[in-house]
C-alpha positions in Angstrom: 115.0 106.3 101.4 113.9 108.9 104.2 110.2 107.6 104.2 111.1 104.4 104.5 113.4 104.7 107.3 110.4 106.8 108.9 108.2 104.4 108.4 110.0 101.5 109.6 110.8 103.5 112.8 106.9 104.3 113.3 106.2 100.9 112.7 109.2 98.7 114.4 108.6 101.3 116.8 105.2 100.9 117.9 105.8 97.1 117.5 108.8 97.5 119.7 107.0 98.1 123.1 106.5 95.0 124.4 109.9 94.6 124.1 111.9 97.9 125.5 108.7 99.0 128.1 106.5 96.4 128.7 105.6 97.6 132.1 105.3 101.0 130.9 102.9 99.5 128.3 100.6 97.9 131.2 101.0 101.1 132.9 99.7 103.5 129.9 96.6 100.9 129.2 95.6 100.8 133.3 95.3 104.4 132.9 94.4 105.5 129.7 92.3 102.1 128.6 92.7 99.5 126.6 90.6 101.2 123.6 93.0 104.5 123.3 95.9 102.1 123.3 94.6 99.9 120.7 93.7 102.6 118.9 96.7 104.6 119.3 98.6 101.5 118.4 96.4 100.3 115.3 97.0 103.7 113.5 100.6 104.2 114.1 101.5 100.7 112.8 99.0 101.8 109.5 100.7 104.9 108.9 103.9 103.0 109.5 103.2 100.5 107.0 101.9 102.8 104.0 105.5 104.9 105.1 107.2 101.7 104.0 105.3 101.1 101.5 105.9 103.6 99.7 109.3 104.5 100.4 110.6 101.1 99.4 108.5 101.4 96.2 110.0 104.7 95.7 113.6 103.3 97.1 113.5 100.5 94.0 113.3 103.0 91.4 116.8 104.4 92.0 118.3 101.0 93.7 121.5 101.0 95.4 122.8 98.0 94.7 125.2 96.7 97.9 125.6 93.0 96.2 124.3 91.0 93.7 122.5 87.2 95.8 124.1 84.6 94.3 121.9 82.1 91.5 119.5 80.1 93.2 119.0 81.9 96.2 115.7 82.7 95.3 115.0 79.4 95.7 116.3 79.3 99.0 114.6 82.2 99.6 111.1 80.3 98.5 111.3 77.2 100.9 112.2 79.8 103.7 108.9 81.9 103.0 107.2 78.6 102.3 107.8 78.0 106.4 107.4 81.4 107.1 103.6 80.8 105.7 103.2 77.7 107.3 104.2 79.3 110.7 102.3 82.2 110.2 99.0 79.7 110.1 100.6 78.3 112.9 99.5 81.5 114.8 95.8 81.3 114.4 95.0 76.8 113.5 94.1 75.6 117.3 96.3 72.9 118.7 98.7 72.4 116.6 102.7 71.0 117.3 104.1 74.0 116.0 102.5 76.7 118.3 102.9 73.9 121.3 106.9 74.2 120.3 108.0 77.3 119.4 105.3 79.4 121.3 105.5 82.6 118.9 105.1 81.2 115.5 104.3 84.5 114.0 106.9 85.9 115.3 109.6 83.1 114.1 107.9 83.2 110.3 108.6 86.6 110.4 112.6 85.7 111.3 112.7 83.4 108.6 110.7 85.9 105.7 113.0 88.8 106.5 115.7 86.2 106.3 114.7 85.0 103.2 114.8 88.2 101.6 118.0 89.2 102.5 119.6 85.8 100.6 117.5 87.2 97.5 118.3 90.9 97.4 120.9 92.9 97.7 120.1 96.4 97.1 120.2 98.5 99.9 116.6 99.1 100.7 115.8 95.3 100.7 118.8 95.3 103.2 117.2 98.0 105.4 113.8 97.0 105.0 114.2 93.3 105.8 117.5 93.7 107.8 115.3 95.8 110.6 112.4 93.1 110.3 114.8 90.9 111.0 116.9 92.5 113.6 113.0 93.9 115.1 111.9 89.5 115.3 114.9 87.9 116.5 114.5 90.5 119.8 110.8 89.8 119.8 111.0 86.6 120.1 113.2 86.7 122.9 111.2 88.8 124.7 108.3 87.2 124.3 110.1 84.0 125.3 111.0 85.8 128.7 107.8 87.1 129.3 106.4 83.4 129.1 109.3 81.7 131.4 108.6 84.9 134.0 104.9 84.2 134.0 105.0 80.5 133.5 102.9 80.1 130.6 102.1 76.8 129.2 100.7 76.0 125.3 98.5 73.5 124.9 99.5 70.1 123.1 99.3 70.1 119.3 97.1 67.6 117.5 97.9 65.7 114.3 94.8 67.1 112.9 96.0 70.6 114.2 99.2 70.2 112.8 98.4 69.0 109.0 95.5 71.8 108.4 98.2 74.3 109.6 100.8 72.6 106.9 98.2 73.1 104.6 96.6 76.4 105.3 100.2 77.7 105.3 101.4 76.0 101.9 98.1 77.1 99.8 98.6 80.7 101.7 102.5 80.7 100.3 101.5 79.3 97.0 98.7 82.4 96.1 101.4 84.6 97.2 104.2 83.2 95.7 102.7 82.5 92.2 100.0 85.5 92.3 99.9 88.0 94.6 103.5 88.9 95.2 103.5 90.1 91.4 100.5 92.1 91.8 101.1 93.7 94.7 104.8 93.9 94.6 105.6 93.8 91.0 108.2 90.7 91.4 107.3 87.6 90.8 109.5 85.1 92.8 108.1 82.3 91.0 105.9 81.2 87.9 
C-alpha cells in the first residue's frame, strides 16, 4: 500500500501545482525555462504513475475489503466512464459544445472516472487510488475555473459537427476500453 500512496503523492503532487503555487510555477519556468520544467514535470508524473501502478497491482493481491458496491453499480459505473471518454475527446475535437461549456473537459472526465470507480469498488486501495483522483479533480477544476474568470478567458463556440465527432471519438474510445483493453491491461473486465 506504501508504493502506492508514494506514487500517488509524486504524481497528484506534481499535478497539484497549478493549483497550490501557480505563481510559483510561472516563477520557477521564467527562471529556470520552460524545457527543465517540462521535463522535470514529465518524469515525476512517469515515475508517479509506474509507483501507482504497481502498488495498486500489488495492493489487489491482499485486498482490504472496506465494503462490498451494491449489484449493478458497475453499470452505473460504465455510463459514468462512458462520459468520462466522451469528455476526455472533448479535450483535444476543435469546437465542440462541450469544451465551449465546461471549459476543462479533461479535467471533469476525470471527476466522473474516479467517481465511477468508487460506486464499483470497495476495497481500500480502489478507495485510495480513485478517492485522491477524485478529491485531486474536483480542486483542479476549480482552480482552473478561477484562473479563467481572473484572466478573462473565453472558449470558442462549439459546432454540431464538433460536437458529434467528439460523441463519437469518445464512445468508440470507451468501448475498446471497456470491452478490450481494460482486461488486458488491468485484468478486470467491466464488461463483455
Amino acid at each position: 500500500m506504501g508504493m502506492l500512496i508514494l506514487g500517488l503523492v509524486i504524481f497528484l503532487g506534481v499535478h497539484s501545482v497549478r493549483i497550490v503555487a501557480d505563481g510559483w510555477r510561472t516563477q520557477v519556468m521564467a527562471q529556470r525555462g520552460e524545457g527543465l520544467w517540462k521535463g522535470l514535470y514529465a518524469a515525476l508524473s512517469v515515475l508517479g504513475f509506474v509507483l501507482i501502478c504497481w502498488g495498486y497491482g500489488l495492493a489487489r493481491q491482499q485486498p482490504v475489503v472496506l465494503w462490498s458496491p451494491p449489484r449493478g453499480m458497475n453499470h452505473v459505473a460504465a455510463l459514468f466512464t462512458l462520459l468520462a471518454f466522451v469528455l476526455l475527446a472533448a479535450t483535444y475535437v476543435p469546437r465542440n459544445h462541450l469544451k465551449a461549456r465546461v471549459h476543462h473537459p479533461m479535467v471533469a472526465g476525470v471527476k466522473l472516472w474516479a467517481f465511477a470507480h468508487l460506486l464499483a469498488n470497495g476495497n481500500l486501495a480502489d478507495v485510495l487510488l480513485f478517492g485522491s483522483f477524485l478529491a485531486w479533480a474536483v480542486l483542479s477544476f476549480r482552480a482552473a475555473r478561477q484562473r479563467d474568470r481572473a484572466a478573462g478567458t473565453t472558449y470558442p463556440p462549439g459546432t454540431a459537427q464538433g460536437t458529434v465527432i467528439t460523441v463519437v471519438v469518445g464512445a468508440v474510445a470507451w468501448a475498446v476500453f471497456a470491452f478490450w483493453a481494460h482486461g488486458e491491461l488491468i485484468g478486470v473486465r467491466p464488461l463483455g
